[in-house]
C-alpha positions as CSV (number, residue, x, y, z in Angstrom):
1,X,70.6,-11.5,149.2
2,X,70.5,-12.1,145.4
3,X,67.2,-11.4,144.0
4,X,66.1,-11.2,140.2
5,X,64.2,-7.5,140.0
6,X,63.4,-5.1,137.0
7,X,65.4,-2.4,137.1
8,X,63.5,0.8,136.2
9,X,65.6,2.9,138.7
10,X,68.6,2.1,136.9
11,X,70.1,0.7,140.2
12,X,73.7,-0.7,139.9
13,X,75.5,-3.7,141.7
14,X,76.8,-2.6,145.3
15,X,73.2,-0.3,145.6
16,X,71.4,0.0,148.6
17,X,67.9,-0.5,147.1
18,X,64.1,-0.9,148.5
19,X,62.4,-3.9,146.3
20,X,58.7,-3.9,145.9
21,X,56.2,-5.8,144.6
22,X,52.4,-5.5,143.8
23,X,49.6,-6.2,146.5
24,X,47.0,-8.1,144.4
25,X,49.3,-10.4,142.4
26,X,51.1,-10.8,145.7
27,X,47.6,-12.2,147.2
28,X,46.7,-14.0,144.0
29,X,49.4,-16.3,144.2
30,X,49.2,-16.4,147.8
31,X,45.8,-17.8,147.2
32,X,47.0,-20.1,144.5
33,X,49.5,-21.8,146.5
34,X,47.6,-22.2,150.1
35,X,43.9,-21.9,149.5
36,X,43.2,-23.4,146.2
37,X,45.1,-27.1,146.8
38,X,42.5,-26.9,150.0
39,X,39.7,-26.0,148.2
40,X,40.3,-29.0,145.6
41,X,41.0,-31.7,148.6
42,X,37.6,-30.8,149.8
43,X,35.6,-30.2,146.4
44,X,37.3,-33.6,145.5
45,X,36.3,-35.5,149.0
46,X,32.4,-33.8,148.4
47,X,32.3,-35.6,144.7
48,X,33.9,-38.9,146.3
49,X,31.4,-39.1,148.8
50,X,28.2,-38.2,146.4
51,X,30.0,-40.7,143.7
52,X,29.7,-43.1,147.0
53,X,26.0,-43.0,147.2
54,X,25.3,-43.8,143.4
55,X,27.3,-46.5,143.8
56,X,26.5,-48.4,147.1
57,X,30.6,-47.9,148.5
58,X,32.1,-46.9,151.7
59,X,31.7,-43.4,151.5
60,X,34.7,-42.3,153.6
61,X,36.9,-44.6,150.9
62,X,35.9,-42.5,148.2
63,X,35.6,-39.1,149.4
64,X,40.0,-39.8,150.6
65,X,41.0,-41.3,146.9
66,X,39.2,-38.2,144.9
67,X,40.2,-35.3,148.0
68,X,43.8,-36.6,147.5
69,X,43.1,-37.1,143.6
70,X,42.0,-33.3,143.1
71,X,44.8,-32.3,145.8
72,X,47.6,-33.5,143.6
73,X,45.9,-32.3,140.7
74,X,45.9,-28.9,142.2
75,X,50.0,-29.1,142.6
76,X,50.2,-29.4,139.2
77,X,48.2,-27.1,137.9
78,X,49.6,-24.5,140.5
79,X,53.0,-25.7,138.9
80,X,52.2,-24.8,135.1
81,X,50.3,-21.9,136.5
82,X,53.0,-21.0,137.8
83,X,55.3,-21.1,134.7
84,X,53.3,-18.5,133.2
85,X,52.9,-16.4,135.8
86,X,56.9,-15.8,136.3
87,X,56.9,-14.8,132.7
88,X,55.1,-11.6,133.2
89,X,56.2,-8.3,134.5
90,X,53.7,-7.9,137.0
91,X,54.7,-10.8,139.2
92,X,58.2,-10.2,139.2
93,X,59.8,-8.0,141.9
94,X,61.1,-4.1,140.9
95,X,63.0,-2.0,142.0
96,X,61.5,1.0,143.8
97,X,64.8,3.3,144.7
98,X,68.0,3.4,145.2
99,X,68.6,4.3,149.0
């Protein structure tokens, strides 16, 4: 498996190596790619239906078009988000040893 890692260790190619990387940017983008898009579908299908009742619509039509709305939203702000976020150190995978 090819994978691009600092290498502190000064690990060369043909190393057996352990790779590791840390726990809480490991959950923070694990929260950023399955929780938040959820969080926005709902948020989004809450304001559709409140939006609903100032207006006099079909609730259920409005709380669908926003929760989708903010849902794709989400996707791309988890996609420039995520630009950024490969750029520094501490989300990128390092090499622990050399085995």
């Amino acid at each position: 498996m090819e994978v691009k890692a600092i290498n502190d260790v000064n690990a060369r190619v043909g190393d057996r190596i352990i790779l590791g990387i840390d726990t809480s940017s490991l959950i923070k983008t694990a929260f950023l790619l399955y929780m938040f898009p959820i969080l926005c579908m709902l948020a989004g299908a809450f304001i559709g239906w409140k939006i609903s009742l100032y207006c006099n619509y079909d609730g259920s039509v409005f709380s669908i078009i926003s929760g989708f709305l903010l849902f794709f939203t989400a996707f791309i702000f988890i996609k420039s988000k995520g630009n950024r976020l490969a750029r520094k150190r501490e989300y990128k995978p390092r090499i622990i040893r050399i085995i």
